[in-house]
Backbone as JSON Lines, residues from 0, in Angstrom:
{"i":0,"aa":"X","n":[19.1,-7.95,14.29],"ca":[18.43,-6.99,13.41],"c":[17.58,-6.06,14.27]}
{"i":1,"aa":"X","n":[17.81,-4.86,13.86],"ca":[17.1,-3.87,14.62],"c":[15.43,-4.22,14.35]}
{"i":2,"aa":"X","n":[14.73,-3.36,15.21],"ca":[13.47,-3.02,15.02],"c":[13.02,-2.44,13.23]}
{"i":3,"aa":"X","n":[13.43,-1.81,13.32],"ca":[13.79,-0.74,12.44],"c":[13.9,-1.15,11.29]}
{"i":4,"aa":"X","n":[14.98,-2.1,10.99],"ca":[15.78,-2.8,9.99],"c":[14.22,-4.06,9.53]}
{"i":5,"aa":"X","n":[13.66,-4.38,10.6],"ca":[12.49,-5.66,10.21],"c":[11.39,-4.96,9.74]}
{"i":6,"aa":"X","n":[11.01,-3.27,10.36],"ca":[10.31,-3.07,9.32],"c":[10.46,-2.72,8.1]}
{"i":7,"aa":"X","n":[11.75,-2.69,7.67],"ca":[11.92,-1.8,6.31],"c":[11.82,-3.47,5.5]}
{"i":8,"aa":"X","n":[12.44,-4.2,5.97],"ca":[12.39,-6.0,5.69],"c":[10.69,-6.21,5.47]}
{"i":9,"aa":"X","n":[10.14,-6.04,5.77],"ca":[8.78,-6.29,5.99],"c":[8.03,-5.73,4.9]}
{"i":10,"aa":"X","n":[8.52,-4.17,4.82],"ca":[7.87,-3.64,4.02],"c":[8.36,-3.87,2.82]}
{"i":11,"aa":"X","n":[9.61,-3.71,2.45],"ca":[9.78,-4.26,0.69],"c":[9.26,-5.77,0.62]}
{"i":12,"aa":"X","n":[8.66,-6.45,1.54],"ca":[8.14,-7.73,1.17],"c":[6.9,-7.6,0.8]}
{"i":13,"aa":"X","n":[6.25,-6.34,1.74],"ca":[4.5,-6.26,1.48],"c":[4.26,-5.43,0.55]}
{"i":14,"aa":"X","n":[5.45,-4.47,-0.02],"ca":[4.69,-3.28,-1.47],"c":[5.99,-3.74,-2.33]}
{"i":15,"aa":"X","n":[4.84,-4.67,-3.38],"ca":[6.03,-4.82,-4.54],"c":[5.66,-3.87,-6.07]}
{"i":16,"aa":"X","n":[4.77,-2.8,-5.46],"ca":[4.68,-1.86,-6.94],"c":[5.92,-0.84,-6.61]}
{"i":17,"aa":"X","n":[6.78,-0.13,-7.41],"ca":[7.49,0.58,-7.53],"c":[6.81,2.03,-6.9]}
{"i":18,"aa":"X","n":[7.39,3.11,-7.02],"ca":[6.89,4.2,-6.93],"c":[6.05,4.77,-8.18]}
{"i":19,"aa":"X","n":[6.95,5.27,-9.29],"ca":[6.03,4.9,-10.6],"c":[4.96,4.49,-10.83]}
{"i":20,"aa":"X","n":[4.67,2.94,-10.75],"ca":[3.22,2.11,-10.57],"c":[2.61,2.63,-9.84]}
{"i":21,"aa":"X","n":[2.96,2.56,-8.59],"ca":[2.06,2.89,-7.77],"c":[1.14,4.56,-7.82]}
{"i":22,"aa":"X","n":[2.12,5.49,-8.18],"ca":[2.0,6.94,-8.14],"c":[0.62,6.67,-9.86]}
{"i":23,"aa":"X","n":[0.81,5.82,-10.45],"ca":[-0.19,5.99,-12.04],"c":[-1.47,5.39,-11.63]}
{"i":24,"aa":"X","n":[-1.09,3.97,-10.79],"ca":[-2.58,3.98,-9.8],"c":[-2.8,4.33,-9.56]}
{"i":25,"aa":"X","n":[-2.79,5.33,-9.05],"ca":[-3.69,5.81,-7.74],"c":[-4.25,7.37,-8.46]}
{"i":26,"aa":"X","n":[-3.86,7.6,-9.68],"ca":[-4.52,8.47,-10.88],"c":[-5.73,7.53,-11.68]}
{"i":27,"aa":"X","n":[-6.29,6.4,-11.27],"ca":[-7.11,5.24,-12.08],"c":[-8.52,5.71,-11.4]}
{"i":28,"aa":"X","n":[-9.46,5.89,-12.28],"ca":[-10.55,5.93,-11.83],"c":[-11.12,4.56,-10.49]}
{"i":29,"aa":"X","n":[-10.3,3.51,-11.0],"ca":[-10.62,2.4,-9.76],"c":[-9.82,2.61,-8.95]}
{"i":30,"aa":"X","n":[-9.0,3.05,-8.36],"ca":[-8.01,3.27,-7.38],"c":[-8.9,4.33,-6.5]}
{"i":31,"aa":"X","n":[-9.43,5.58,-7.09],"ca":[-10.16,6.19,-6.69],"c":[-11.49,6.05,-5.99]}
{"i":32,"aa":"X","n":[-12.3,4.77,-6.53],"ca":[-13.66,4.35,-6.08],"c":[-13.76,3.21,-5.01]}
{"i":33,"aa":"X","n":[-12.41,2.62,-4.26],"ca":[-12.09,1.87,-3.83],"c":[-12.2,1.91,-2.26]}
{"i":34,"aa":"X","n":[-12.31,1.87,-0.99],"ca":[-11.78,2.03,0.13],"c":[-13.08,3.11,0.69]}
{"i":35,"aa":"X","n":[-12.06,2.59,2.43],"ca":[-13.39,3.56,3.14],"c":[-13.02,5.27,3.02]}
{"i":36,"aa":"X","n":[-14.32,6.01,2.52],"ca":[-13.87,7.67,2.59],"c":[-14.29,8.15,3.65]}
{"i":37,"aa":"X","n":[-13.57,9.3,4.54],"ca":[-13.84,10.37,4.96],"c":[-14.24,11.36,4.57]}
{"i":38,"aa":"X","n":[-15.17,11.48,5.05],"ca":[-16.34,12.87,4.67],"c":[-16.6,13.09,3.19]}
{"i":39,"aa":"X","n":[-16.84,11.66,2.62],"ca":[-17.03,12.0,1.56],"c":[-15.26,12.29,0.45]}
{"i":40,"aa":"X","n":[-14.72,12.6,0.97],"ca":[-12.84,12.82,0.25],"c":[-12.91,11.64,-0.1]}
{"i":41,"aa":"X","n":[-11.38,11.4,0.15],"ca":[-10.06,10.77,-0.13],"c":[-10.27,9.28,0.53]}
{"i":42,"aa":"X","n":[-10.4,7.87,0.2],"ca":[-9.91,7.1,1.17],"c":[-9.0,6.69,1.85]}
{"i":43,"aa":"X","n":[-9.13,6.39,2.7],"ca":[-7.61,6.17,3.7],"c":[-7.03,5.26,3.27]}
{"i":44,"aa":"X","n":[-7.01,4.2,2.2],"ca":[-6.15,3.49,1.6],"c":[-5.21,4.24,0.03]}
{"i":45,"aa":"X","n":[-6.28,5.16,-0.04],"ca":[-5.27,6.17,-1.11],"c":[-4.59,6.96,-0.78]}
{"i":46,"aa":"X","n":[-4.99,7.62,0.19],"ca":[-3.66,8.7,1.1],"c":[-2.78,7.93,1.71]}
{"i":47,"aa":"X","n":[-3.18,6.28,2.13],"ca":[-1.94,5.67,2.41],"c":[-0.95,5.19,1.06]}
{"i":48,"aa":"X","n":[-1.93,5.08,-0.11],"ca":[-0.9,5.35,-1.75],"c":[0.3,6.29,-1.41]}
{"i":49,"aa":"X","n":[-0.94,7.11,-1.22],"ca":[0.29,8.51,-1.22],"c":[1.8,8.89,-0.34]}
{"i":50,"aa":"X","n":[1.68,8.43,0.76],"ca":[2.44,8.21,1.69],"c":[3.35,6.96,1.09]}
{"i":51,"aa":"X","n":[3.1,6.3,0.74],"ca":[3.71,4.87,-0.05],"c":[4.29,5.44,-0.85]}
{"i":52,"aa":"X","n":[4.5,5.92,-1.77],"ca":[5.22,6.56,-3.2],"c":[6.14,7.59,-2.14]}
{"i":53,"aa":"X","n":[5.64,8.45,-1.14],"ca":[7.01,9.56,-0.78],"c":[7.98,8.39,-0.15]}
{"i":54,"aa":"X","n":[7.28,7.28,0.3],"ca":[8.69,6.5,1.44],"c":[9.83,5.86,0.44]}
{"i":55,"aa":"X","n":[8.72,5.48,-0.69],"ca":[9.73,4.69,-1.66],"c":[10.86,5.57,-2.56]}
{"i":56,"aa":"X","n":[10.41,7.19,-2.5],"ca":[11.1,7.88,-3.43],"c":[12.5,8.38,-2.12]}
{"i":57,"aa":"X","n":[12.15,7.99,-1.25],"ca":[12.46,7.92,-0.49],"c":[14.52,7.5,0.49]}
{"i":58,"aa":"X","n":[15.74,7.82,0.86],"ca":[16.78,7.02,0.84],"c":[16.37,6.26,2.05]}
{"i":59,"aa":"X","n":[16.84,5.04,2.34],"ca":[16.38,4.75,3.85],"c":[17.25,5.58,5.03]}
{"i":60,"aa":"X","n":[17.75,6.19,4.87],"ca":[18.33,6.53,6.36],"c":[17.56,8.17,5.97]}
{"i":61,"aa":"X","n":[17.17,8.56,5.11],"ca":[16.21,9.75,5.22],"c":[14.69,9.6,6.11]}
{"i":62,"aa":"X","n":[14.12,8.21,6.36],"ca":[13.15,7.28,6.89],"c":[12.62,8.55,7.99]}
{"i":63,"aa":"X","n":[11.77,8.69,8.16],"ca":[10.99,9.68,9.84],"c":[10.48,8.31,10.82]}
{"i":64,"aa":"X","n":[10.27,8.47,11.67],"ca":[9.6,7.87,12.97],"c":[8.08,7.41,12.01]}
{"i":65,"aa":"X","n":[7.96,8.67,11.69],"ca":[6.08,8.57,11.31],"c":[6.29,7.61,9.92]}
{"i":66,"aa":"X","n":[7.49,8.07,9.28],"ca":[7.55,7.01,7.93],"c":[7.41,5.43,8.27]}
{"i":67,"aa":"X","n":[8.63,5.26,9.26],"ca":[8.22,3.67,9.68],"c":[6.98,3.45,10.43]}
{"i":68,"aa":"X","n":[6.4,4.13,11.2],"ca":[5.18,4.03,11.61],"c":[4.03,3.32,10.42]}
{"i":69,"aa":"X","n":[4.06,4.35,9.03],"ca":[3.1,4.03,8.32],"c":[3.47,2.41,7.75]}
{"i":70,"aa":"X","n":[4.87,2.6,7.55],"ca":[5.35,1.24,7.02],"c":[4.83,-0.15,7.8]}
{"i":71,"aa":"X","n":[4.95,-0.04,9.24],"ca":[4.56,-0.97,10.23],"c":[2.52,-1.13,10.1]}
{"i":72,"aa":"X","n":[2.56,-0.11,9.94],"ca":[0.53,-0.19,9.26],"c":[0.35,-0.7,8.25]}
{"i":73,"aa":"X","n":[1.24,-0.31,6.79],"ca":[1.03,-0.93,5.52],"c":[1.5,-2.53,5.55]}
{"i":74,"aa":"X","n":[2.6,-3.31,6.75],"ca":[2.53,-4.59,6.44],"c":[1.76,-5.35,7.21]}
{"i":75,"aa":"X","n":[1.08,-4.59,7.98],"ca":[-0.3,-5.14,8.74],"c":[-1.43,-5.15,8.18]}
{"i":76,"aa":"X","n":[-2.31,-4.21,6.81],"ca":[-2.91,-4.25,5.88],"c":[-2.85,-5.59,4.99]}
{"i":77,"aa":"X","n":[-1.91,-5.22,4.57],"ca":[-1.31,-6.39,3.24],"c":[-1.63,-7.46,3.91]}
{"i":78,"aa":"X","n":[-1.31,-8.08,5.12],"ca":[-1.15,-9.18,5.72],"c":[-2.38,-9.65,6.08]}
{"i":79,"aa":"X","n":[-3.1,-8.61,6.65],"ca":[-4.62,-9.28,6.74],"c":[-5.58,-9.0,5.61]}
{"i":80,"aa":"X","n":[-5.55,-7.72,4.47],"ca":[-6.25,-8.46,3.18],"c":[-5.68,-9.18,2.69]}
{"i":81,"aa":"X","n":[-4.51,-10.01,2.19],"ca":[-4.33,-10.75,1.55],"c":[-5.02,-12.17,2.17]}
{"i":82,"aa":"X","n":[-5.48,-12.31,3.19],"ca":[-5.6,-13.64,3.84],"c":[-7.0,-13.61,3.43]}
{"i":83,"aa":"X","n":[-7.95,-12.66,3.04],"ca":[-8.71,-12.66,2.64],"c":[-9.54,-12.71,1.31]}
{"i":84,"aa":"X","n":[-8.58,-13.22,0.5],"ca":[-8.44,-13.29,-1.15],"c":[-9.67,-14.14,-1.69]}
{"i":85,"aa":"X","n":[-10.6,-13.57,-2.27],"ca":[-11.64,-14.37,-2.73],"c":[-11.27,-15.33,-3.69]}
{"i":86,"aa":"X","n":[-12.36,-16.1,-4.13],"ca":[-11.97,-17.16,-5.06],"c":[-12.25,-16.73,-6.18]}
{"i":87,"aa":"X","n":[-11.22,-17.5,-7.03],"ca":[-12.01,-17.12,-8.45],"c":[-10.48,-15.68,-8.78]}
{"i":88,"aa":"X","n":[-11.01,-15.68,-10.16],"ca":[-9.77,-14.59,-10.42],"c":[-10.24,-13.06,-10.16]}
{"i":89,"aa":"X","n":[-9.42,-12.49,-9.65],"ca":[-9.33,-11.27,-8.93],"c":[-8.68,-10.13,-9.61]}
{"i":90,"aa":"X","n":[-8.73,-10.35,-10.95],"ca":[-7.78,-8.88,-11.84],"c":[-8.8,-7.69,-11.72]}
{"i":91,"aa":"X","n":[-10.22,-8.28,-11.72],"ca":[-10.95,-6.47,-11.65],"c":[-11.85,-6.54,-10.86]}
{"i":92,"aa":"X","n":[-10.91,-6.3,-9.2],"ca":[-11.93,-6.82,-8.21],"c":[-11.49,-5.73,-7.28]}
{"i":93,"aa":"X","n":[-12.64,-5.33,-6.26],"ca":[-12.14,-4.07,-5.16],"c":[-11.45,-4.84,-4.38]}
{"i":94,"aa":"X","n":[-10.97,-6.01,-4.2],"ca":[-10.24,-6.2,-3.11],"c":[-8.65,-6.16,-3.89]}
{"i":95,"aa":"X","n":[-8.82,-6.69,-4.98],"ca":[-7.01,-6.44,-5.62],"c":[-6.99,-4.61,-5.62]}
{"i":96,"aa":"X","n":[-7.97,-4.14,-6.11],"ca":[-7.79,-2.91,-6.13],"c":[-7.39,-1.74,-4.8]}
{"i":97,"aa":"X","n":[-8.02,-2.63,-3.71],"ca":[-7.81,-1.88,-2.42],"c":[-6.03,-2.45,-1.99]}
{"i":98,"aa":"X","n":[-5.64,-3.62,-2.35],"ca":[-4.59,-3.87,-2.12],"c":[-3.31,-2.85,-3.01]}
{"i":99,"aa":"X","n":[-3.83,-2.95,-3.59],"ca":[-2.73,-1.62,-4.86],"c":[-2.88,-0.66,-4.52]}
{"i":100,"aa":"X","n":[-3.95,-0.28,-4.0],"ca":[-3.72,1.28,-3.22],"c":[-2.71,1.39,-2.02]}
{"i":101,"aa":"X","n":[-2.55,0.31,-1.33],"ca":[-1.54,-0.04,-0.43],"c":[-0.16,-0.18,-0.8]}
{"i":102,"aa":"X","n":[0.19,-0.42,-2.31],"ca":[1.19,-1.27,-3.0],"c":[1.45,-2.32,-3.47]}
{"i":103,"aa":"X","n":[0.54,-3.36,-3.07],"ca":[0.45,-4.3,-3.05],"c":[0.01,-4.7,-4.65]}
{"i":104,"aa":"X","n":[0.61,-5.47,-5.28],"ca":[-0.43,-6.15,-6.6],"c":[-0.41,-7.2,-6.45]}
{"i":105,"aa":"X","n":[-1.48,-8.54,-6.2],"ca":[-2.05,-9.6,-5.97],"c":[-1.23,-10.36,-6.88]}
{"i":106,"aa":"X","n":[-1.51,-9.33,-8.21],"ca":[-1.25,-10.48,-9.19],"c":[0.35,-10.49,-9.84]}
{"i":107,"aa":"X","n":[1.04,-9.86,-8.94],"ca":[2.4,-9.94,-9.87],"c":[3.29,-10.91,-9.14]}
């Protein structure tokens, strides 16, 4: 298996929201209040939303260098917040919420 081929493997393992889902999150007032901002903007876990919804709308052999790049970042995210999962239930919590900005839903 290529390089290549393990991250695309990787990544449909670490973002199981659709494009759809994901693209209506990240319109949620909590999706929005979530993550670290620059200058006051956008957080970098929502512009990585955003980037998430173009890869998925995405064919794979249409894929860029920079696309798998982000892909290889988003299953390195997932992988280390998820290890960090508080106790207790987590449906309206900034850490499920920062994970869905990624793609990720904790709870599905």
């Amino acid at each position: 298996m290529s390089d290549d081929d393990q991250t695309r493997e990787d990544f449909d393992e670490a973002v199981n929201m659709t494009a759809s889902e994901l693209k209506k999150w990240l319109d949620t007032d909590e999706s929005k209040a979530v993550g670290q901002k620059r200058d006051g903007g956008e957080s970098t876990g929502h512009e990585s939303g955003r980037h998430i919804v173009r890869i998925l709308e995405k064919k794979k052999a249409d894929l860029t260098d920079d696309d798998l790049k982000h892909m290889r970042k988003v299953v390195g995210y997932v992988k280390r917040h998820s290890a960090q999962r508080p106790k207790g239930d987590v449906t309206d919590t900034d850490w499920r919420y920062s994970l869905m900005n990624w793609g990720n839903d904790p709870k599905k």
